[in-house]
C-alpha positions, 0 to 999 in steps of 0.5 A: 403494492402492485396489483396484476393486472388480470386481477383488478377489476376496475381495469380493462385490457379492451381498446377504445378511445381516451376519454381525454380526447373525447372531451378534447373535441366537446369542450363544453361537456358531454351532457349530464344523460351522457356523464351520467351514464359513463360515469355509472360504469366506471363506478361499477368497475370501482366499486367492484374493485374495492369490494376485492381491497383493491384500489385503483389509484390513477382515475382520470381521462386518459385512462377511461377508454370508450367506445361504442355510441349511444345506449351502447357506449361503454367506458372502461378504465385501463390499466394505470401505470406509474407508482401508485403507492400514496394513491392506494395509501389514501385508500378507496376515497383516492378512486372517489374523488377522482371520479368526482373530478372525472365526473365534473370534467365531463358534465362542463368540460373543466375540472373542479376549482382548487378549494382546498379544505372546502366543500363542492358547490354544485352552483359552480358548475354554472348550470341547473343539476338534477338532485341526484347527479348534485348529491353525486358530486357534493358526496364524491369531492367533500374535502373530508375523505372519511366524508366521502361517499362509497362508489356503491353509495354513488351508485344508488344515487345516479342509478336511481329510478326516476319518480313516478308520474302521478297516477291519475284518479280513476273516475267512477262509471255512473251507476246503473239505472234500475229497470222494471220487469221487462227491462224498461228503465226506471226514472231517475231517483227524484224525478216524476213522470208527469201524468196525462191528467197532470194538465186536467187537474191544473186546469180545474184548479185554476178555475177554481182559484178564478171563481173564488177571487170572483165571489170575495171581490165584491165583499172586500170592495164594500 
């Protein structure tokens, strides 16, 4: 089955550069900010395009065309040509997995190992991933296609808001102090204003105790 061309939305007639020759001059990769926001449009594209049964069936870079630069660079997949039938037979999970190599390619600059039959490792992309581009990655090229995870599913994944900062605790204002008629304040809850006698009665007290210790000395002594 051939789809017309004004009627796949996961092509687009607007010029740009291939792809390809982007990850020709940065042959160690665009970035894992720059892939991801790449690849998020051509996903968009896809999973568009399978909600309306259709497939693409030749996702790669020479037919990813891009432009602009920056939070304005834009991909889109252009129209494939040649026979398309065993890609489409294979469905939707054709267009996933090539994604995923398409994704791999422009996080190292170098397509997935052949494994055939087994399992993506994100350790052999060789560097540290965030868990969401990881999970994209494993989901898109597990070797099993009814395994594989949808464009909208990939989608959710990489477009993922980011976890929040941890809040910090609010701090409670100390509490008022309470004041006398007049607006003078009270002393805090514990303490005791000293007194101007306060040093009187200490005085007598003291001399009182002196005098005592006076009078019982003898009596101990005989």
């Amino acid at each position: 089955m051939t789809v017309p061309r004004d009627r796949n939305p996961a092509s687009s007639p607007t010029g740009g550069e291939p792809l390809a020759a982007v990850l020709r001059r940065e042959p160690d990769g665009l970035g894992s900010a720059r892939a991801t926001h790449l690849v998020v449009q051509v996903l968009a594209a896809l999973a568009r395009a399978h909600a309306q049964g259709l497939v693409h069936g030749d996702v790669r870079s020479a037919n990813v065309l891009v432009s602009g630069a920056g939070r304005n660079e834009v991909a889109r997949l252009r129209e494939p040509g040649g026979d398309r039938d065993a890609a489409r037979a294979a469905g939707p999970a054709a267009d996933v997995w090539a994604t995923g190599v398409l994704f791999h390619e422009m996080l190292s600059g170098r397509r997935p190992p052949a494994r055939p039959g087994r399992e993506f490792t994100p350790s052999q992309l060789g560097a540290a991933l965030p868990l969401s581009i990881a999970a994209a990655l494993t989901g898109a090229l597990h070797p099993d296609p009814a395994r594989r995870l949808g464009c909208a599913e990939l989608l959710g994944l990489l477009q993922a808001e980011p976890a929040p900062a941890e809040e910090a605790i609010p701090v409670a204002p100390p509490p008022a102090r309470a004041t006398r008629p007049g607006g003078k304040p009270l002393p805090p809850v514990g303490f005791v204003k000293p007194q101007p006698w306060d040093s009187e009665v200490s005085t007598l007290i003291a001399l009182f105790l002196l005098a005592g210790a006076a009078i019982l000395a003898p009596a101990c002594l005989g």
